[in-house]
C-alpha positions as CSV (number, residue, x, y, z in Angstrom):
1,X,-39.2,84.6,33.9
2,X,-42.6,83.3,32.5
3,X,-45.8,85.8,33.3
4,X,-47.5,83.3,35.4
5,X,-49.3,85.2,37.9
6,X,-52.3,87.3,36.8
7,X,-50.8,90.2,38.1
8,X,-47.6,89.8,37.2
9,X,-48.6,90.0,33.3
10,X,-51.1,92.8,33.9
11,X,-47.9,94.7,35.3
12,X,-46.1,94.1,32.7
13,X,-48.2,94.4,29.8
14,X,-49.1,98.0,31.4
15,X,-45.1,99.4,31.7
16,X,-44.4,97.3,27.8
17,X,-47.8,99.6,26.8
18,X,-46.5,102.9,28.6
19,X,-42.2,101.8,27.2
20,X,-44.0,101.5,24.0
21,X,-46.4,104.8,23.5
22,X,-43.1,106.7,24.5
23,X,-40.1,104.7,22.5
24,X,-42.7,104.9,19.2
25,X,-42.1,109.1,19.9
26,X,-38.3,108.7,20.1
27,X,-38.6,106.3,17.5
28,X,-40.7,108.1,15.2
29,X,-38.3,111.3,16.1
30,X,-35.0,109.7,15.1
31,X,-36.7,108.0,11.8
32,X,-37.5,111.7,11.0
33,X,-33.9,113.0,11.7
34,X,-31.6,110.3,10.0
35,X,-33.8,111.3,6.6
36,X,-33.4,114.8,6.9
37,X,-29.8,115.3,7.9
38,X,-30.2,116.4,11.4
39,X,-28.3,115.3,14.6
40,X,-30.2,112.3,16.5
41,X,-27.7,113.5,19.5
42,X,-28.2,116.9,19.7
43,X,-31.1,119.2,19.9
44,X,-35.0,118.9,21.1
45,X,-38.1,118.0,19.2
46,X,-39.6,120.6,17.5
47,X,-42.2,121.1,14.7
48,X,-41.3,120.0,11.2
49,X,-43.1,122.9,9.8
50,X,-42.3,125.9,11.2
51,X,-39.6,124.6,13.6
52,X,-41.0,125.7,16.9
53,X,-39.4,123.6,20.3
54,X,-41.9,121.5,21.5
55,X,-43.0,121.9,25.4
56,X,-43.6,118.9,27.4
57,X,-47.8,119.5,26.2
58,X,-46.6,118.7,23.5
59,X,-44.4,115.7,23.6
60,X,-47.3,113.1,25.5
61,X,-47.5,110.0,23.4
62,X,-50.9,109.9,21.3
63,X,-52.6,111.9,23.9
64,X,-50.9,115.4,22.5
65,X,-52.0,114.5,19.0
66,X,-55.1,114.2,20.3
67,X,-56.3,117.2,22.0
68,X,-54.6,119.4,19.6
69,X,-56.8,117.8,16.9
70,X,-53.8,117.0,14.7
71,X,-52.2,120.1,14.3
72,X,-49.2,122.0,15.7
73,X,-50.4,124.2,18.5
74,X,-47.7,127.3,17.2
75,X,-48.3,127.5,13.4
76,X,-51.6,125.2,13.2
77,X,-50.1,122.7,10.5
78,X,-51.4,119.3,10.5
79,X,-49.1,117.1,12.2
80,X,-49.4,113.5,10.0
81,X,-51.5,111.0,11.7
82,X,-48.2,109.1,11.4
83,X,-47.4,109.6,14.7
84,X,-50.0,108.8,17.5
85,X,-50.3,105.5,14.8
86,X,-46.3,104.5,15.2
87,X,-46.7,105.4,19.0
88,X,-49.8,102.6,19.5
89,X,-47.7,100.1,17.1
90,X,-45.0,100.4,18.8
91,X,-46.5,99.6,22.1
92,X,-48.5,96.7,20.7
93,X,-45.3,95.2,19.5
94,X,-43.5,95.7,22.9
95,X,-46.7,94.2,24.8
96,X,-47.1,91.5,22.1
97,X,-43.4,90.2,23.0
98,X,-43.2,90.9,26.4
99,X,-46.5,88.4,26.9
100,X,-45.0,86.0,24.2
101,X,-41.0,85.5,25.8
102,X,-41.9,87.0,29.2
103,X,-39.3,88.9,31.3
104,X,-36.2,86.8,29.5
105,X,-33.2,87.9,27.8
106,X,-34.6,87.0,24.7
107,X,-38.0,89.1,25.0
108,X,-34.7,92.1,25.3
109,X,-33.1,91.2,22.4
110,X,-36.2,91.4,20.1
111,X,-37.8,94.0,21.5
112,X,-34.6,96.0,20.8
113,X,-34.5,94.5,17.6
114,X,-37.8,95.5,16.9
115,X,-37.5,98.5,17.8
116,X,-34.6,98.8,14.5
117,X,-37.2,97.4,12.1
118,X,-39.2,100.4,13.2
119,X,-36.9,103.2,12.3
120,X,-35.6,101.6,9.4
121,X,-39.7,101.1,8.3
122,X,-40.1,104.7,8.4
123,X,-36.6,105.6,6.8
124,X,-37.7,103.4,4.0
125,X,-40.9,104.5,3.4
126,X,-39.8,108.2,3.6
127,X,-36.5,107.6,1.2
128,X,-36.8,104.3,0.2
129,X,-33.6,103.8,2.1
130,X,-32.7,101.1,4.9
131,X,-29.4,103.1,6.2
132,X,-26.6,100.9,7.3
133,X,-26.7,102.2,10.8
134,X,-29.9,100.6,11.5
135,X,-28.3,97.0,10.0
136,X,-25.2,97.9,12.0
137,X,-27.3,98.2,15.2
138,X,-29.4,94.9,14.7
139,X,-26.2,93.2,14.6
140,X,-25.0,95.0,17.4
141,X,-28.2,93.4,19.7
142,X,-27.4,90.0,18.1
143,X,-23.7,89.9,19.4
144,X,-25.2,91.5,22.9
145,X,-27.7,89.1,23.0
146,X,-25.5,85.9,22.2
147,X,-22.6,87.8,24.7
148,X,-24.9,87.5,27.3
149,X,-26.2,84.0,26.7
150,X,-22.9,82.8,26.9
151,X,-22.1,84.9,30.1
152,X,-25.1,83.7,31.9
153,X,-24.2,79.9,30.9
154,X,-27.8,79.8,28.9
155,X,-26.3,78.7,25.9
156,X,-22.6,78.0,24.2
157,X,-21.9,81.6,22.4
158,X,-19.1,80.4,20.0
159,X,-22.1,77.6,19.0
160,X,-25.0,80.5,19.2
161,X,-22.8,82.8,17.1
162,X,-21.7,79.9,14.6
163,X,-25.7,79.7,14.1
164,X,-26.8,82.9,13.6
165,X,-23.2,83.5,10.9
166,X,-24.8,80.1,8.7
167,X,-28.3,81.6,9.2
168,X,-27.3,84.9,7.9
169,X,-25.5,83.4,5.0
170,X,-27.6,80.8,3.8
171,X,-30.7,83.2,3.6
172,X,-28.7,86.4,2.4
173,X,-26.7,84.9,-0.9
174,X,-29.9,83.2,-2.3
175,X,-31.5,86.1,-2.3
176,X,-28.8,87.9,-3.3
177,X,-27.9,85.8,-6.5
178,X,-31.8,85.7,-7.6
179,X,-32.1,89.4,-7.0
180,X,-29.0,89.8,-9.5
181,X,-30.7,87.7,-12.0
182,X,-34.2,89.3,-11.8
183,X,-31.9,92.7,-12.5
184,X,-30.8,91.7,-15.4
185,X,-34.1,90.3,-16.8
186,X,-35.6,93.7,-16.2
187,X,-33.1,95.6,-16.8
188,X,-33.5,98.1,-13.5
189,X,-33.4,97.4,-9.8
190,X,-35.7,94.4,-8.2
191,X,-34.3,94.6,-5.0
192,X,-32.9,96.9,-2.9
193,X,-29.1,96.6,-1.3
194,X,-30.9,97.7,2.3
195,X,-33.2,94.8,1.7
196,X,-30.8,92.2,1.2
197,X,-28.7,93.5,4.4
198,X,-31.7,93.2,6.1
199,X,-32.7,89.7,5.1
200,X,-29.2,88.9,6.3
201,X,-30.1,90.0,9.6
202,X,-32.9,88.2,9.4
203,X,-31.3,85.1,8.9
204,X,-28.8,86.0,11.9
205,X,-31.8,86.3,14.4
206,X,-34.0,83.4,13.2
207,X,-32.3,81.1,11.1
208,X,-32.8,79.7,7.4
209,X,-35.6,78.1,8.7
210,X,-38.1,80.2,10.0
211,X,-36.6,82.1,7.6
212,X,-38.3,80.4,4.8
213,X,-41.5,81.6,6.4
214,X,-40.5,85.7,6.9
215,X,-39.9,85.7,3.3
216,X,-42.9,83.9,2.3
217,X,-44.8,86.6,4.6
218,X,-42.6,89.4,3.4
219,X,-43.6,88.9,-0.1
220,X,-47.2,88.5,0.7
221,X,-47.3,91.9,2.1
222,X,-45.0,93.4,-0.1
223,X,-48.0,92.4,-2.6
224,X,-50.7,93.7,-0.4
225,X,-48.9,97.1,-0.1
226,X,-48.2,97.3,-4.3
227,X,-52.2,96.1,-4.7
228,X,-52.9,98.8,-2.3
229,X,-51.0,101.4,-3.9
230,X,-48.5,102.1,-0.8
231,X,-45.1,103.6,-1.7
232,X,-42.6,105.5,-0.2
233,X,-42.3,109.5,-0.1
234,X,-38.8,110.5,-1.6
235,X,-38.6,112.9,-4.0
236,X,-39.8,111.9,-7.7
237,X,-41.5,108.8,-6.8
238,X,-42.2,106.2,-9.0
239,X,-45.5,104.8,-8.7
240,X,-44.0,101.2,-9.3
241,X,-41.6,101.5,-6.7
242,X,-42.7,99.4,-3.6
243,X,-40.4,99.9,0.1
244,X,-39.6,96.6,0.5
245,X,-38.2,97.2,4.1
246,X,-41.6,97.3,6.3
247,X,-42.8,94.3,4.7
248,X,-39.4,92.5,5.9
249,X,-40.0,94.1,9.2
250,X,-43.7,93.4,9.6
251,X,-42.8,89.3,8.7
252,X,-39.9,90.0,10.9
253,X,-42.4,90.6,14.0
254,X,-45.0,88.1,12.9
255,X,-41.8,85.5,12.6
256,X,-40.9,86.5,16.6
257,X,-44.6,85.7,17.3
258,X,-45.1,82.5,15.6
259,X,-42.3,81.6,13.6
260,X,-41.0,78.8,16.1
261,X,-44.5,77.1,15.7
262,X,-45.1,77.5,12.0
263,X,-41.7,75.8,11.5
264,X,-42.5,73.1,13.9
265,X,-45.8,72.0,12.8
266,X,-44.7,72.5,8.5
267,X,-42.1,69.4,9.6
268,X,-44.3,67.8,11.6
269,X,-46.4,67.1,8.5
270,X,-43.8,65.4,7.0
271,X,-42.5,63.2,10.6
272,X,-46.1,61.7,11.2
């Protein structure tokens, strides 16, 4: 269903904003517990320095952060600005695709899927590590999505899935074969195992290509972040070493947005 009606988006941009501020908490939340070893099942939110439970004051998206001025309200520890900032992300990405694929069982699939790229984002700039739960569960939403294409008679799911399985393939072992070369030339680790899982994925929700583009616009950013000094915060860090992952992400979202287009207007060049 395309947003149409003035109101109609304005309703829906509001409940993406509100589904947004409070997924970016859990989010954020289950980032923090897959790096540290604790149960994402089991157990409530509580503060990461002196382990208080947090009350319901606590818990409101962005506002919390806010009038506690940044810190815990039971040991008075700065809590990392990290947080109200993945909350507003998170609903910016939610409204951005919402208004972009309006209610449609695409504008589901991504925003589940962007909602992976998230968590794995902060995994990887925490660690430096994509886990495979996150690739796991972006393939999981692919198979959903193309399941219920097929049920609804939208599209031919054996054809859908044959697709997304080239897709996957033709951008993954590329990458994978240069990334073995450049390992070799310098004699350590250019890139990640997580990262080339994730390009897979990639390749399974988009195709080789818009695909193309995302790594174009990966690599730009990954650049940006190295020029800007931005790395992750495992333990002994190497100031060389760049998280790959939320530049793949970030293209990843900027390839939902206007990938289609980019594509269409690069071979349009070439058809005129």
């Amino acid at each position: 269903m395309q947003l149409d009606s003035p109101l109609l988006l304005g309703y829906v941009v509001c409940v993406a904003g509100i589904l947004g501020l409070v997924m970016g908490s859990f989010l954020n939340c289950l980032a923090w517990r897959m790096t540290h070893g604790e149960s994402v099942l089991h157990g409530r939110s509580h503060c990461t320095s002196c382990g208080h439970v947090l009350g319901p004051r606590d818990l409101v998206p962005v506002l919390s952060w806010a009038l506690s001025r940044g810190r815990c309200r039971y040991c008075g520890e700065r809590v990392s600005w990290r947080y109200p900032a993945t909350e507003l992300f998170t609903a910016i990405v939610y409204v951005s695709l919402a208004v972009r694929y309006g209610l449609t069982l695409e504008m589901l699939e991504l925003v589940a899927f962007a909602s992976v790229l998230l968590v794995l984002s902060l995994t990887d700039l925490d660690e430096y590590l994509i886990p495979n739960a996150t690739i796991v569960a972006a393939m999981l939403v692919r198979v959903a999505y193309i399941v219920a294409m097929g049920a609804t008679g939208q599209a031919d799911a054996m054809a859908l899935l044959r697709d997304s399985l080239v897709g996957g393939v033709v951008v993954a072992v590329p990458i994978l074969l240069l990334a073995l070369v450049m390992d070799r030339v310098l004699g350590r680790e250019s890139l990640g195992g997580g990262d080339v899982k994730l390009l897979f994925v990639a390749g399974l929700y988009f195709g080789w290509q818009q695909c193309l583009f995302l790594v174009v616009v990966a690599c730009v950013l990954g650049l940006l972040l190295a020029v800007l000094g931005v790395n992750g915060g495992g333990d002994g860090d190497d100031p060389h070493l760049i998280p790959f992952g939320p530049s793949i992400a970030l293209a990843c979202w900027i390839t939902m947005l206007v990938g289609g287009q980019v594509v269409t207007w690069y071979v349009g060049l070439f058809m005129g």
